[in-house]
N, C-alpha and C positions, 0 to 999 in steps of 0.2 A: 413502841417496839424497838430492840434495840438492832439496827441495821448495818453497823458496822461490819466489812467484810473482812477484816484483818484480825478481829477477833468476836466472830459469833456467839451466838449464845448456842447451849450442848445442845440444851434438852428444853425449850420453850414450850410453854404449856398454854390456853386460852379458853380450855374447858371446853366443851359440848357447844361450839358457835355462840359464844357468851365473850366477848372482850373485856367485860371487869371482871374478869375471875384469871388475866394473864399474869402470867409467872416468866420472868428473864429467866430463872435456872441457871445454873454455874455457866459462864465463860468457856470457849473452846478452850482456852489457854491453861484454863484451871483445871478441866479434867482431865489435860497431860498431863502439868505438875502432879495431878493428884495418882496419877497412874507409874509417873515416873519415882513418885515415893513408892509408891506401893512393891513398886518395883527393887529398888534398892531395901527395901528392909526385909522385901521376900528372898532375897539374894545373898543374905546373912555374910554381908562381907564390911556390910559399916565396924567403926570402931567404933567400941563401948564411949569412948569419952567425946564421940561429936555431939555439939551440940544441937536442940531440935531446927533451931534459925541457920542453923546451917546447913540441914537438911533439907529444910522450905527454899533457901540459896539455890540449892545443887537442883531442886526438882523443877525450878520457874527457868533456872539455864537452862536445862534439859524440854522443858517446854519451852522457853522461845526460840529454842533452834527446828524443833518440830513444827511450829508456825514458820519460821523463816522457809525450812522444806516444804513446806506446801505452797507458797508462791510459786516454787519454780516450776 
């Protein structure tokens, strides 16, 4: 299991009281990034010419500051 507190896992799964059927599931960290894309492409303000790695850039910044905010 993964127990790190600085970056948990979302959404761990281990099935019906069965531990070989556990699942780590995405990273807290990742389903900010993944929210923070979601975000910006719902927001129809990117430019046609960025590129995707630079989108994954923009949304993992945006998520480590979301992790930074939750320490405090």
């Amino acid at each position: 299991m993964n127990r790190d507190i600085k970056n948990p896992n979302a959404f761990p799964y281990s099935g019906v009281g069965d531990d070989t059927n556990y699942s780590k599931g995405m990273t807290l960290r990742d389903y900010f990034a993944a929210h923070a894309m979601q975000g910006m492409f719902a927001s129809g303000n990117l430019r046609r010419s960025i590129e995707n790695d630079e989108v994954a850039e923009v949304a993992y910044r945006m998520a480590d500051a979301m992790m930074k905010a939750r320490k405090a």
